[in-house]
N, C-alpha and C positions, 0 to 999 in steps of 0.2 A: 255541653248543655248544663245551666243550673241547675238548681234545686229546684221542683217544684213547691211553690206554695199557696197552699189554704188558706184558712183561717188559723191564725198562729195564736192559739189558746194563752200562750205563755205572756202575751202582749196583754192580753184582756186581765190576766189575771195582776200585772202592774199597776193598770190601769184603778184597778177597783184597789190593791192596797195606799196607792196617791190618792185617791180619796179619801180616805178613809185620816190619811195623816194629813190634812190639811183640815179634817175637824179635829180632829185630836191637838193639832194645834192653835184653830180657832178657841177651843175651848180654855184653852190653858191662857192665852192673849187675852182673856176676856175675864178670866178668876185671878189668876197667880200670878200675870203678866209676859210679855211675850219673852218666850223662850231665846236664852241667847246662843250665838252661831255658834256655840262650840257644843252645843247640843244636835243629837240626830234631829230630834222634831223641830229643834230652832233651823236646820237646812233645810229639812222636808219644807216647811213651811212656805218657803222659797220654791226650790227649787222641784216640789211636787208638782204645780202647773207648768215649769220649765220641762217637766218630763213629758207633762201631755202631750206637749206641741212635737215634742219628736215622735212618741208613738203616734199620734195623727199621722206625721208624715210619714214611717214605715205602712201603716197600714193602707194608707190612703195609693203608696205606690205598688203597693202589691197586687190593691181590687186593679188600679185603673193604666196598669204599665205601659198593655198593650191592647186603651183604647184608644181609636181612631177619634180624633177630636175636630170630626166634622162642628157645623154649626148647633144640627139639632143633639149631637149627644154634648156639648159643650150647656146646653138649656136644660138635658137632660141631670147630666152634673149639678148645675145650680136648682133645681127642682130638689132633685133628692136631700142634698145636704141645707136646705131649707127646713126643711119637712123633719128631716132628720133635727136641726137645731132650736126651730124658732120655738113649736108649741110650749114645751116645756119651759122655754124663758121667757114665755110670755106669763108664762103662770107664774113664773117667781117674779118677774116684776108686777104683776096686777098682787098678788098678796103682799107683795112691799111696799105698794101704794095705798091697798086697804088699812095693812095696820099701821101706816104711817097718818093714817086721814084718821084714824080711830084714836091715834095716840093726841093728836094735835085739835081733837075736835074736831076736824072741818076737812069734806072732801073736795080739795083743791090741785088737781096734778097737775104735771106740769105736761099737757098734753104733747106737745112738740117733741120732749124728752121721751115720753111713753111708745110717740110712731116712731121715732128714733129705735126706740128699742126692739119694739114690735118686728119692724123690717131691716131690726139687724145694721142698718148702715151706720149707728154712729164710732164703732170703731175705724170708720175709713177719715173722717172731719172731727171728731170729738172724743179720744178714747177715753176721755173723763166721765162721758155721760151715759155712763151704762146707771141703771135703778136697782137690779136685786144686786148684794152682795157677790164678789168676784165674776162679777157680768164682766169687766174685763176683757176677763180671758177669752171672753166669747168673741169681744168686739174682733179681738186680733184672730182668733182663727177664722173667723169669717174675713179678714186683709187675705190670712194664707191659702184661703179656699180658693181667695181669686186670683191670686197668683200662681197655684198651683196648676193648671193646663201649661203654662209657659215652662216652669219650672222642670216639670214632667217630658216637655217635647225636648229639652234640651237636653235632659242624662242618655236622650238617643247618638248624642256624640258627644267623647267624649274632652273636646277644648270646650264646647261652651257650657259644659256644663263643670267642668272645672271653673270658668271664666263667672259662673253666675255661683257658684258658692263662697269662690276668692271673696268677690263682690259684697257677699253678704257677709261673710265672714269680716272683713274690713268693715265693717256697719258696726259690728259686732264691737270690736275692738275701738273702734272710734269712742263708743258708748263707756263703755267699761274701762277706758284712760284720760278720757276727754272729757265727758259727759259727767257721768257720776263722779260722787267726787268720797272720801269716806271722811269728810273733814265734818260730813251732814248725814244725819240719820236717813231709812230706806224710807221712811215715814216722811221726810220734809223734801225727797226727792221723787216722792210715789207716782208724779204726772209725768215726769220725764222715765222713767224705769219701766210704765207701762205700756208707751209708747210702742207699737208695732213694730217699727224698727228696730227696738231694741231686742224683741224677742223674734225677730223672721230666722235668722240662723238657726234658729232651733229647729224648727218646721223645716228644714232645708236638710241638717241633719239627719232628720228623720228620713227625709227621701233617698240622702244618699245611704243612710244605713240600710234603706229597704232594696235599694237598686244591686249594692254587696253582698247581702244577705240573698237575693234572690241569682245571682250569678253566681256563686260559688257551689264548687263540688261536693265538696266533701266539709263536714264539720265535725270534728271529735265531741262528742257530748260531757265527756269528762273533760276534755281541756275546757270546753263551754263556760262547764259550774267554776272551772277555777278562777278560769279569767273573770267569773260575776262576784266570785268571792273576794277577789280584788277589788274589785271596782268599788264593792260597797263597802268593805274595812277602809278603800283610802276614802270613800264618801264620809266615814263616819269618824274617822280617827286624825284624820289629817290637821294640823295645829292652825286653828280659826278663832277666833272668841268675838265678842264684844253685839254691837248691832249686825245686821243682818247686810248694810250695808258691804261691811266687809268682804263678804263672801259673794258680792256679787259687781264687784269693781274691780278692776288693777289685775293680778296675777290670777288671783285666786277666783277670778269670775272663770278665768281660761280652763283654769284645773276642776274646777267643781262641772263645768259644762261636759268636761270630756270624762269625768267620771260617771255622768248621767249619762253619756252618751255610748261608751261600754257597756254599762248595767242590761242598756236597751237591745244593746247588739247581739250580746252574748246570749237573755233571754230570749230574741227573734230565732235564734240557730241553735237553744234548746229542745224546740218546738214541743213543749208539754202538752199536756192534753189525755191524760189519763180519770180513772173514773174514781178514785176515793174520797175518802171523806175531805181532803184539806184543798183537793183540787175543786171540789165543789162547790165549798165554802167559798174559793179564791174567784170560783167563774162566775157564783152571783154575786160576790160586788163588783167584778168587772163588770156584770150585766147592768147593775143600777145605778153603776160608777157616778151618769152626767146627771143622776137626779140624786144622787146622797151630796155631790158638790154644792150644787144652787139649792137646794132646798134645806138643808144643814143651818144652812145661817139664818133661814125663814122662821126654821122651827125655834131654831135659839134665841133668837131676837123676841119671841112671841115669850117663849118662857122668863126672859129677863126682864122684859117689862110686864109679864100681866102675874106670872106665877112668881118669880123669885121675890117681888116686892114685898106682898104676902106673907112673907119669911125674916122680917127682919134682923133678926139674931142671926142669921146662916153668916157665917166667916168665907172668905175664897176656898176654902177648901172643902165647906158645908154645898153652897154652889157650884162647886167643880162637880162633886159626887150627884147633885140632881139632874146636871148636865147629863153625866157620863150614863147614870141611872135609870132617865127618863128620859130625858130629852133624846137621848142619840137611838135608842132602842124605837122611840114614834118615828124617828126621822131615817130609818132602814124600816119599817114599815110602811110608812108613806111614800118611801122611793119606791120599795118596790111593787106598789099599787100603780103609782104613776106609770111606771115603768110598762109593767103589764097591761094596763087599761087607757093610756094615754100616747107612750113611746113605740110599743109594738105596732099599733092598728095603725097609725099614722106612720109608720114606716113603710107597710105594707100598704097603704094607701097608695104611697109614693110609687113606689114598685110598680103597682099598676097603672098610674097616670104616666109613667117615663117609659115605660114598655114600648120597646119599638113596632110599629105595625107587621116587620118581618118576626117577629118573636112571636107576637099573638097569632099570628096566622098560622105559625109552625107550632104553637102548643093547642090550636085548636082542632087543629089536622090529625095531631095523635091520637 
């Protein structure tokens, strides 16, 4: 028999340090200029949301391993992770379009673009056309949300789901030899790089890390940390430089993926979750994690055009510190308002509209 698992605190607590470096390197991209790949933050920058999509997929196959994926829990599935996604990006695209109408004088959206976003589908026909900053990412893990009942029913044996990771893995490599090229910046190749396709192995990853992690015996906690301590010395040390390109094309897309994909492994089968202070710390930005991403670049966008102007003597480095100073301390505030007064009740919401009629009847019975 595996391992049993919970909720794997060590996953969440990832979760919220990748946020966390993907403002720290928006902010730096936007004063000092974008950090380059032989930097940790110039990788993170990268490949912080390339780690999301795996944690997704570890955790996403641990809740739902061994559901039955009748019709109605398949509606079920698509309800919750709605509920769970849209409200809050709906709120970062309507303040994206406010203060875009505010800057430009005139409230003129682009409606089409806006239900696009609303209902989540333009990552499946347009993944150009997301409105708040790294909406993106959203597009695409809403592709892997729908791909994942399939995904999921096939690690129940074990050729075709060998057969469907080949697969994607090949997608994978296609992109990263064929596709991108590093002869061009990640900048002048950003429609093709953000492409679903390009990033579904990662989300696939995830699942098979979740499917190993959840069938195996025995895990040494010390050999755990070592192997993470690896993972992230060759994450960080490894000889990369120049655009970001780089490190996401040719060899080095393979070897950076599978360092992230250790990192993930090794914290799934440390399974932390202890009470002190740095675990605390770690589990409320995991908690805020999806509202410090999208709302980050809300709050900073609003400070560089309404408050930094203001200031015109401030040098890159005057404007980094107002970032780091003000801005990012409102913008963990406001996540974790939303968080609490927007992300939870609408979760719970979910909860009870996906409730099966045999659950309710059995917790009314008690």
């Amino acid at each position: 028999m595996g391992m049993l698992m919970g909720r794997v605190h060590s996953i969440d607590y990832l979760r919220g340090i990748m946020a966390l470096s993907v403002l720290i390197y928006h902010y730096l991209s936007w004063t000092l200029g974008v950090p380059d790949s032989s930097t940790v933050i110039g990788r993170l920058g990268v490949y912080a949301v390339s780690t999301f999509y795996v944690i997704s997929g570890i955790s996403l196959y641990i809740v739902y391993r061994q559901e039955a994926w009748t019709p109605a829990n398949l509606l079920r599935f698509a309800v919750k992770r709605y509920f769970r996604i849209a409200p809050l990006f709906i709120l970062a695209a309507s303040l994206t379009v406010l203060m875009a109408s505010i800057l430009h004088g005139v409230f003129n959206p682009d409606w089409p673009a806006y239900f696009a976003n609303a209902s989540l589908t333009f990552g499946f026909y347009d993944p150009r056309g997301y409105i708040p900053g790294g909406g993106w990412s959203i597009g695409n893990e809403i592709v892997f949300y729908v791909m994942f009942p399939a995904l999921i029913f096939f690690t129940r044996n074990t050729v075709t789901f060998a057969l469907s990771m080949l697969t994607l893995f090949g997608i994978y490599l296609y992109f990263a030899f064929y596709v991108l090229t590093p002869e061009a910046s990640l900048a002048a190749q950003w429609l093709t790089y953000i492409n679903p396709l390009n990033q579904a192995f990662l989300f696939g990853m995830g699942v098979a890390i979740g499917k190993l992690a959840t069938n195996m015996r025995h895990a040494s906690k010390k050999g755990m940390a070592v192997l993470l301590a690896i993972a992230v010395g060759a994450f960080a040390f490894f000889p990369a430089s120049g655009n970001q390109i780089n490190i996401v094309s040719g060899f080095n897309r393979i070897l950076f993926t599978a360092f992230c994909g250790l990192v993930c492994f090794s914290l799934t089968m440390m399974r932390m979750g202890g009470d002190n202070i740095v675990e605390r710390v770690l589990n409320f930005f995991g908690d805020i994690s999806y509202s410090l991403y999208l709302l980050h670049i809300v709050v900073a966008k609003f400070f560089r055009s309404f408050i930094l102007p203001e200031f015109p003597d401030l040098g890159p480095h005057g404007k980094l510190a107002v970032l780091v100073l003000v801005a990012a301390p409102f913008t963990v505030l406001i996540s974790f308002l939303v968080y609490t007064y927007i992300e939870k009740p609408v979760i719970r919401m979910a909860k009870r509209i996906t409730k099966s009629r045999k659950t309710y009847r059995a917790e009314k019975a008690a």
